[in-house]
N, C-alpha and C positions, 0 to 999 in steps of 0.2 A: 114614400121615398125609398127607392132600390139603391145599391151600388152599379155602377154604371163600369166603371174602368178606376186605377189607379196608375201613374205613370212616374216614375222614378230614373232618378241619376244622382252618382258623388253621397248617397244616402246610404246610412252603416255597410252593410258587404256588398253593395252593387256598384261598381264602377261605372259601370255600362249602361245609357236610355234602356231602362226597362216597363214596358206597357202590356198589360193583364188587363182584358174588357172582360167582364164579368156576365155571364149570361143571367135572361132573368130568372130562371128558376134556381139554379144551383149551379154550383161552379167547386170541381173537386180538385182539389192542386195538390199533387204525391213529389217527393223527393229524399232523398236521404241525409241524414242530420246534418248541420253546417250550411244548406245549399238555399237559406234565405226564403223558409216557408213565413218562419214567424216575423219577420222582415216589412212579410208583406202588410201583414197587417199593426206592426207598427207601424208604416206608412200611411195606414188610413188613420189611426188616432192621432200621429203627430200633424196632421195636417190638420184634423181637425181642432183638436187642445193644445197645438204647439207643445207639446211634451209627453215622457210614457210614460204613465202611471204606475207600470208593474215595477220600476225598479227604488217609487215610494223616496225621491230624496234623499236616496243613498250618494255616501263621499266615501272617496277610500282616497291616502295621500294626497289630500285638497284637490280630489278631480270628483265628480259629477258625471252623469249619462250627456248632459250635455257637451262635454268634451269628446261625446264620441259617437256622435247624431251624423255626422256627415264621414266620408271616406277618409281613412288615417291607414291605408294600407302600403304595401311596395307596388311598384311599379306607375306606368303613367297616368298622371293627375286627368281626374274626369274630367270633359268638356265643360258640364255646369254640375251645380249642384240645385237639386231642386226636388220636391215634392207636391203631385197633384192629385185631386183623386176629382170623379165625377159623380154625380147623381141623378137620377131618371125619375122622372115621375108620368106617365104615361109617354106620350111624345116630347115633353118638355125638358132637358139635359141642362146641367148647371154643374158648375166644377169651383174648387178653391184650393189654392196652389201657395206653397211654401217654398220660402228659399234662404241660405244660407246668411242671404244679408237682409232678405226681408221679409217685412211680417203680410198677412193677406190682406186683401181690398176691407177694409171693416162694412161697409156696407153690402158687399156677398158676401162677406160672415153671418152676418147680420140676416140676411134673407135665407140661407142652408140652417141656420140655428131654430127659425120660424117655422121652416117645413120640415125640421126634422122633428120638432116638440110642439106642441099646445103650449102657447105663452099664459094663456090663464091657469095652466095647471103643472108648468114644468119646476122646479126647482130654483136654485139660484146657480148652478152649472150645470147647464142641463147636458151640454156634447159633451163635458164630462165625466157625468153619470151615463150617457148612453154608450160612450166607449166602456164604460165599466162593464154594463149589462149585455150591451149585444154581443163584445167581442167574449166569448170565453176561452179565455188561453190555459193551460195546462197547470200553472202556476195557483190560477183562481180557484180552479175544480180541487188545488189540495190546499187552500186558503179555507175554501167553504166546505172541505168535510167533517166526519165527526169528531177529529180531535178537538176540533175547538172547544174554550167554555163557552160554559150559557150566554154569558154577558156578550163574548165576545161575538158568536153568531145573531146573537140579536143586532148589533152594531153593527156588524156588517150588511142583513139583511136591511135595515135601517138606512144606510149608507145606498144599498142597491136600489132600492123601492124610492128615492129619491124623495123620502119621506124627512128629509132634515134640513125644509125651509123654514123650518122653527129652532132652530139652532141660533138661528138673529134673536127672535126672541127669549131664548134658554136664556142666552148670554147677557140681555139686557138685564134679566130678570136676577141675575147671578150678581152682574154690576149694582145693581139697586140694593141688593142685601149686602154686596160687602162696604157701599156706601152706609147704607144704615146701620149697620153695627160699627163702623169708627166713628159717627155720628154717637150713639149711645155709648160706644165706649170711653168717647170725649166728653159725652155730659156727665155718667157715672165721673168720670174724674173730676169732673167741674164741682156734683155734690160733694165728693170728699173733701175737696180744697173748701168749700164752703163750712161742713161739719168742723174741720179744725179750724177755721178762721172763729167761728162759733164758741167753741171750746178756747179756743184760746182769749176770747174776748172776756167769757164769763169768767177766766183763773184771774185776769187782771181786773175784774171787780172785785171778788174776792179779796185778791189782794189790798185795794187800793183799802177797803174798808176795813181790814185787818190793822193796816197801819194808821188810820184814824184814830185822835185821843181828843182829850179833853179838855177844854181852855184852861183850869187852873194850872194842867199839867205845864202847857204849852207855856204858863205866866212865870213859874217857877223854873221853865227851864230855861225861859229868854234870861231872869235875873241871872243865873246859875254863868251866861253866856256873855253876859255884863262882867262878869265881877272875872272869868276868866282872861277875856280880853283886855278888862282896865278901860270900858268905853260907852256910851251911852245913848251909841245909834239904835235906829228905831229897827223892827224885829226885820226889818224886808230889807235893811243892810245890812245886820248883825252876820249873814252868814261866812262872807267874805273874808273880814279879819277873822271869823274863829278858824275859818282853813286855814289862815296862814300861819295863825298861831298853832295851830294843829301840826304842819307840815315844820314849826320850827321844834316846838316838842318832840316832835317825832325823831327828829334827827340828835337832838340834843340825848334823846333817852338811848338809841344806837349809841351813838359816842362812850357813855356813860357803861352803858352794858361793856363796851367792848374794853373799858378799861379795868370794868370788877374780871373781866372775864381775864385779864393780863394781871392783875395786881400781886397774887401769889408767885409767879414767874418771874415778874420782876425782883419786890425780892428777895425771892433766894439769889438773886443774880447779887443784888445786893450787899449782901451778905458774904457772897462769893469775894468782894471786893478788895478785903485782906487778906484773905488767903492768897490773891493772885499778884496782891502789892508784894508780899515776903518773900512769891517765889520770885518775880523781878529781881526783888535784892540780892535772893541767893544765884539766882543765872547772872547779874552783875560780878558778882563778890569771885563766882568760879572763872566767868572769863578773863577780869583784870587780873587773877594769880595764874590763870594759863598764860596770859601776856608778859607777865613778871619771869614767870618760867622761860617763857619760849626768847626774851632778851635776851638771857643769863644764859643759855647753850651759846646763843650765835654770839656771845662775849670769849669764848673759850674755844673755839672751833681751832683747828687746826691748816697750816696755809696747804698741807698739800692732803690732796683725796685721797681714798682709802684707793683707789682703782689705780692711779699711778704708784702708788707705790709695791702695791703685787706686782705690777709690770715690770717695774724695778727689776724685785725680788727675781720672778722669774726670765729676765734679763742674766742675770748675774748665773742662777746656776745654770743656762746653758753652756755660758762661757766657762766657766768650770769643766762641766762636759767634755766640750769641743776642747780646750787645754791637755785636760787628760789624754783623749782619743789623740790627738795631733804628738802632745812630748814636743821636747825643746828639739829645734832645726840646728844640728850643728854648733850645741852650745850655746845660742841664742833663745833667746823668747820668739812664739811667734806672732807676739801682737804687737810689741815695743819692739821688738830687734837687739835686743840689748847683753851681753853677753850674761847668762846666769849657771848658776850650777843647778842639779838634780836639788840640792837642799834647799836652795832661793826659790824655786822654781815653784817646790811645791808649799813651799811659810806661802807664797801667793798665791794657792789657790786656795789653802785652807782660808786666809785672811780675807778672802775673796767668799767663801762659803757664810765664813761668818756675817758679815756684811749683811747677804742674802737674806739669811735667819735674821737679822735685827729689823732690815727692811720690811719684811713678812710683817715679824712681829708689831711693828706698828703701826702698819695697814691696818691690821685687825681690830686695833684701838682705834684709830679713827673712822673704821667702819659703823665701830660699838657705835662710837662717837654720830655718825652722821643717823644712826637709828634712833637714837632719844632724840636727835632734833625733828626725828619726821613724826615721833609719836606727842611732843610737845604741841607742833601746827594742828595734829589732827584734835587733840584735845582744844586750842585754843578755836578751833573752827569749829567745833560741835559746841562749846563754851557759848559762842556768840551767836550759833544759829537758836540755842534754848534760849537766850536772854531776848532773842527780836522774838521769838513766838509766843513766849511769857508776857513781853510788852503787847503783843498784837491782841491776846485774849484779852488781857487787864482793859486797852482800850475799846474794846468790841463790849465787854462790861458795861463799862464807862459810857461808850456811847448809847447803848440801850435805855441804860435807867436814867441818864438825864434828858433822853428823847420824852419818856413815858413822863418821867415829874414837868418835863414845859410843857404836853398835854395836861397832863393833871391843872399845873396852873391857868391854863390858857380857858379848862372847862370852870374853874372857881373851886378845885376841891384843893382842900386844906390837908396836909401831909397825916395821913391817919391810916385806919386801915381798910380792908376790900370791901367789907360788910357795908361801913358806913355808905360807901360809894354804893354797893346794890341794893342799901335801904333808899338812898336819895332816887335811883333811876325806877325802881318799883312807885316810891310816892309819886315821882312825876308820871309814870305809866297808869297809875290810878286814876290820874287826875287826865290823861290824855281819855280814859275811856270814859268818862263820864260826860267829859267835851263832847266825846262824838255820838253818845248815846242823845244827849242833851240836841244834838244836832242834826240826828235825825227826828227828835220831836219839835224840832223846827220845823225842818222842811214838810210837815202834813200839815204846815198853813194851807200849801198847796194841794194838798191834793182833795179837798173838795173840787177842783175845777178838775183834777185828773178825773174824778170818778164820773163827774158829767159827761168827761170824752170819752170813757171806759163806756157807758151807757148807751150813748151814741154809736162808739164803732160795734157795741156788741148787738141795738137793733138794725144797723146798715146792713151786720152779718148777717141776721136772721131773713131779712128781706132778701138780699142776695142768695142765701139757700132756698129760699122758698121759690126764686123764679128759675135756678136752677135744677129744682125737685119738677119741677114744672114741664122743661126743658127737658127733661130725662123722660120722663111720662109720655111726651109727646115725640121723641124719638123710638122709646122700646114698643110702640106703637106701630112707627114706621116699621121699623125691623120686623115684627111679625106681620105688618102689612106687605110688606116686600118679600118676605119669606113665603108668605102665601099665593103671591102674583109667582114668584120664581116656581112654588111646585106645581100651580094651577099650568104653567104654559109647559112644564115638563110630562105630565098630565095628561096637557090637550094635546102634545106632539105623541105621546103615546097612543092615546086615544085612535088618533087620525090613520097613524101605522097601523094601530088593531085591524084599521077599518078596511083598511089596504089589504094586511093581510087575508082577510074576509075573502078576497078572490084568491089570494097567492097559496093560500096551505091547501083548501081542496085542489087545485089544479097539480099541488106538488106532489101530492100523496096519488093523483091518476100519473102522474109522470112517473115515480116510484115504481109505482105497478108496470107499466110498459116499459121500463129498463131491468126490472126484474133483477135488482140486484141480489139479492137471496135466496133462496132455491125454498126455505122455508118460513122465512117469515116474508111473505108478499105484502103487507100491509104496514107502513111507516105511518104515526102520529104525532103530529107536531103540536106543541103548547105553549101558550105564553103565561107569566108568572111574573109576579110584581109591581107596586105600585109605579114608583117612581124610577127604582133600579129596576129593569128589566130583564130578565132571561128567554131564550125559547131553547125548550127542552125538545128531543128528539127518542121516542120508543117503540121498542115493537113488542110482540106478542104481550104478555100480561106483563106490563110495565119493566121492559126488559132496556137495557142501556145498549144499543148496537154499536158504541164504542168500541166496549169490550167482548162482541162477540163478531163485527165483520171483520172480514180479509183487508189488507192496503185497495185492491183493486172495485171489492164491494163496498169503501165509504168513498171511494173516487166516482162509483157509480151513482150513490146517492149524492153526494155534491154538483155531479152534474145534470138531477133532476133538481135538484134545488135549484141552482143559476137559470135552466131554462123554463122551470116555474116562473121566476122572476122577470125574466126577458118579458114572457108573453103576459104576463101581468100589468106593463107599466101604464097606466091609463093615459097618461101624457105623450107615449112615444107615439111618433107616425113613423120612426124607422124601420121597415120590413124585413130588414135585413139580419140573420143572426149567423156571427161568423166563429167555426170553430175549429181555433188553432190544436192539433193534435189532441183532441179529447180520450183518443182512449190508450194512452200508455198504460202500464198494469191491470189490462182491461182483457178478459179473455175474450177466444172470439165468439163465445156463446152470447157474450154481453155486449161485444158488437155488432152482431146480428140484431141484435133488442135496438140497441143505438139506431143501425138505418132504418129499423120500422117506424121508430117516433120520426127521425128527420124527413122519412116518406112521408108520414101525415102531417108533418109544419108545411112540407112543400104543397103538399095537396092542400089546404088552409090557405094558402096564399103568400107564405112565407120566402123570401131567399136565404139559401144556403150557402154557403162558402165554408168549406170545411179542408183543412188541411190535416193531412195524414204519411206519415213515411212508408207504411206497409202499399207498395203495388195493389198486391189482392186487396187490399180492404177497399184501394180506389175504386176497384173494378168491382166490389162487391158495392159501392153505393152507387156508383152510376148504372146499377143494374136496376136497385131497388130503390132509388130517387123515381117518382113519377114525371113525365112530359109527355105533351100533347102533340107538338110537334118537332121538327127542328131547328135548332138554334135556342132554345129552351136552356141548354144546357151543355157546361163543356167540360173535358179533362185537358190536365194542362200539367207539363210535368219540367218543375225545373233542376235545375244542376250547371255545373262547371262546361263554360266552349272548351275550343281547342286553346286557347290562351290564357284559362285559370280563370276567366272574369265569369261570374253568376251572372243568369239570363233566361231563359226559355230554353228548354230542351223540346220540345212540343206542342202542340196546341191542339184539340181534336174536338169539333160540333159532336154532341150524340146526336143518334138518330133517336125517337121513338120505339119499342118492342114491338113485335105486330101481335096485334089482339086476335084471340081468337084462331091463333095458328093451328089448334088441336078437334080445332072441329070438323067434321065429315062432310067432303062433298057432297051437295044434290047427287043422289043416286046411291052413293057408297056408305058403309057401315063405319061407323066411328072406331077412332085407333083407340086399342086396349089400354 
């Protein structure tokens, strides 16, 4: 199966029906960057895998390459949107066609999937693994050179070789050991739970038999448990009343404690009790003579205030003043009007003065006066606040210790001192502990029956660990059974690659050679290394790392015999076709001369070509040194920008064939020098 044509519209930069029939030997298509070379052959994988692989399930702000499959440009919206491509297989032409809203006929999927791969040998995606392999785009040739690690050029070449329909099986086998290790992680737990259920059974045998005695014990402590409770039930009712007598003991000896614990406090409170009576009397005795006192002032008080009568006072000698300053009006006074002389005038101001000074003077006496009486109240009020707080302790006393003596009576103890109380609550504390010692060699009437069930859960335990020991055995079993299956198929998926390899590294190391990417070391060697984790290592001269010794352009050159190792290796593919988007960026043109000689003998092999390139000359230099037979073999096809900005065909051009033998000499004539 060849390419035939692809036919495009409303598909990333083409607005416009765009149609490319592909000849069947090679087909060279030149343009300059932007103008929709690699375009084209996204068209042919998206049609084929409905998606591009080269851009690997990249997101950038929750958008996807699928948001940008079809035309998202300015100006007028394409007629349709659609993707087809065709395929040739002698006379026979078939095509499968994509579109914006639908997906292709599954049954001519279905028949292009068939004749593009061997079904007994292809993969489990096989179109897309063969877009991987056939198309080599510029991106892939610096994916597969030699910076990569080991691991990771193994996995790629792994990935290309179409060598990872055991990847189902890795994955089963990966499933089955993480199943079997929480399977044995569960039983490992299961034993533990079992070991302490074990353990724990055997501490309560121990115990049970620890607390076993012996019936004389057990006879003298039932009587012991008689004579405690006052009763003469039989030993398998006796426990009951002694709790209770236990439970009233117990409280009784609390009580008792807490009164030795009060008994000294009280008292001295006690004792406090005259001393607090006398002062009562004496804050009595002081307030009833500050009452006596404070009567006996307000019997003697005087009717007029000390404050009117300063008023008075200073009443009077204003008027004196103003008398003086005024002088008699014409022989008259000038407050009565009355006729007086200079001599009358003034006997009445001095008599007027005096007055003043008497009034004064006995202000000040009943000031004195109203001051003892404020200091008698304040005495009589501090008097009566000492006798109510005197009274409140005495009663606060009072009410303590005859709280404490109706306890005392209410418990039976007889007015004595603290001791006696803490000797009575210690003897009944003696007597509570002999109760309860007594009372647990009661209750191991019981536990003969305990010990039988101790026995019993402790061999149920042992049985249970043992089918669990059992259980565990026969998972970590699995586990290394499964572990074994998982490396065996990791193993055999290696293996099978090896075998793959087998054609792919010599064909790679003749392809090396005729790209001549090194001027001195002409001979590249490829290795593989490890069991399970795989590497393949790449060296030259005496074990030399060509990492670190080619140029950008000489491991671009080696990557790109790598990939076309691989193309022609695939034993599955029936696809003819190897198409290559811009292969030689950073590629001198020494090395692109090597280039069209290998693509000259894929074509001459049988192979198609479609190689896109931006360099003019280099077009011209492959369609010179591509072989054909005749014409239509083979076309140059050059796209770029119409007159209205929309990408399309700038040209289209059939080669002719060279003419052979152009330099050879006429019958008759001597051959040209």
């Amino acid at each position: 199966m060849r390419l035939a044509f692809v036919d495009l519209c409303g598909f990333r930069g083409y607005r416009k029906p765009v149609r490319i029939d592909f000849a069947e030997r090679f087909t060279i298509i030149d343009g300059r960057n932007g103008v929709g070379k690699s375009t084209i052959f996204d068209a042919i994988e998206f049609a084929l895998t409905g998606t591009l692989g080269k851009y690997d399930d990249a997101t950038a702000a929750g958008e996807t390459i699928a948001d940008y499959l079809w035309w998202t440009g300015e100006g007028p919206a394409p007629e349709q949107r659609y993707v087809e491509v065709g395929f040739r297989s002698g006379e026979e032409e078939t095509s499968i066609r994509r579109t914006q809203i639908g997906a292709p006929d599954a049954e001519r999927l279905a028949r292009i999937t068939a004749r593009l791969s061997d079904p007994h040998l292809a993969p489990l995606e096989p179109l897309r693994q063969l877009c991987t392999t056939a198309i080599i785009r510029d991106e892939r040739i610096t994916a597969l050179s030699l910076d990569l690690k080991e691991t990771d050029r193994y996995a790629l070449l792994r990935d290309a070789l179409g060598a990872n329909d055991s990847e189902l099986w890795i994955s089963r086998g990966a499933e089955l050991v993480t199943l079997a290790k929480r399977r044995t992680a569960a039983a490992q737990q299961e034993v533990t739970a079992a070991n302490g259920k074990v353990a724990t059974a055997a501490r309560r045998i121990d115990e049970v038999r620890a607390n076993l005695v012996g019936e004389a014990a057990i006879g003298q402590a039932v009587s012991r448990l008689r004579a405690f409770v006052d009763t003469q039930v039989s030993p398998d009712q006796l426990a009951s009343p002694v709790r209770q007598r236990i439970a009233a003991l117990s409280a009784e000896v609390e009580a008792l404690e807490d009164l030795s614990s009060r008994w000294s406090r009280v008292e001295t409170e006690r004792l406090r009790l005259g001393e607090l009576s006398d002062a009562v009397s004496a804050a009595n005795a002081e307030r009833d003579a500050a009452a006596a006192a404070l009567q006996q002032g307000m019997t003697t008080h005087e009717p007029v205030s000390a404050s009117s009568m300063a008023a008075g006072a200073r009443d009077l000698i204003t008027l004196v003043t103003l008398g003086r300053q005024i002088g008699l009006r014409d022989g008259h006074c000038p407050l009565c009007g009355s006729g007086k002389s200079h001599e009358e005038y003034e006997r009445g101001l001095t008599a007027a003065e005096r007055l003043a000074r008497a009034l004064d003077d006995q202000g000040a006496r009943v000031a004195m006066h109203e001051q003892a009486q404020r200091t008698l109240e304040g005495r009589f009020t501090s008097a009566e606040q000492a006798a109510g707080a005197a009274e409140s302790a005495r009663l606060s006393v009072v009410r303590v210790v005859q709280e404490f003596d109706q306890e005392r009576r209410a418990r039976g103890v007889a007015a004595g001192t603290g001791d006696q109380i803490a000797a009575r609550a210690a003897s009944l504390r003696q007597s509570l502990d002999a109760a309860r010692k007594d009372l647990r060699i009661l209750e191991t009437l019981h536990l003969s029956g305990e010990l039988e069930r101790a026995q019993r859960s402790e061999s149920d335990a042992k049985n249970r660990l043992l089918r669990a020991q059992e259980r565990f055995g026969r998972a970590r079993k699995a586990e290394v059974t499964a572990q074994a299956l998982h490396d065996a198929a990791r193993r055999a998926a290696a293996e099978t690659l090896d075998r793959r390899l087998e054609r792919v590294l010599p064909l790679m190391s003749e392809l090396y050679r005729r790209l001549r990417p090194h001027p001195v070391w002409s001979d590249i060697e490829y290795s593989i290394r490890g069991d399970v984790r795989r590497f393949l290592k790449l060296q030259v001269g005496e074990e030399l790392n060509p990492q670190f010794l080619f140029s950008s352009g000489q491991r671009r050159a080696t990557g790109l015999a790598f990939l076309l190792s691989v193309n022609l290796s695939l034993a599955w593919s029936r696809w003819e076709s190897i198409l290559l988007d811009d292969p030689v960026q950073h590629i001198d043109d020494f090395r692109a001369i090597h280039l069209a000689e290998v693509a000259a003998q894929l074509v001459s092999d049988g192979c198609q070509i479609i190689c896109a390139v931006e360099d003019a000359a280099l077009a011209d230099l492959l369609c010179r040194r591509l072989p054909i037979d005749r014409i239509g073999q083979a076309k140059r096809i050059t796209l770029g920008p119409d007159t209205e900005g929309a990408l399309g065909k700038l040209s289209e051009r059939t080669l002719t064939p060279l003419l052979r033998n152009s330099l050879l000499a006429a019958p008759g004539q001597s051959a040209v020098s």
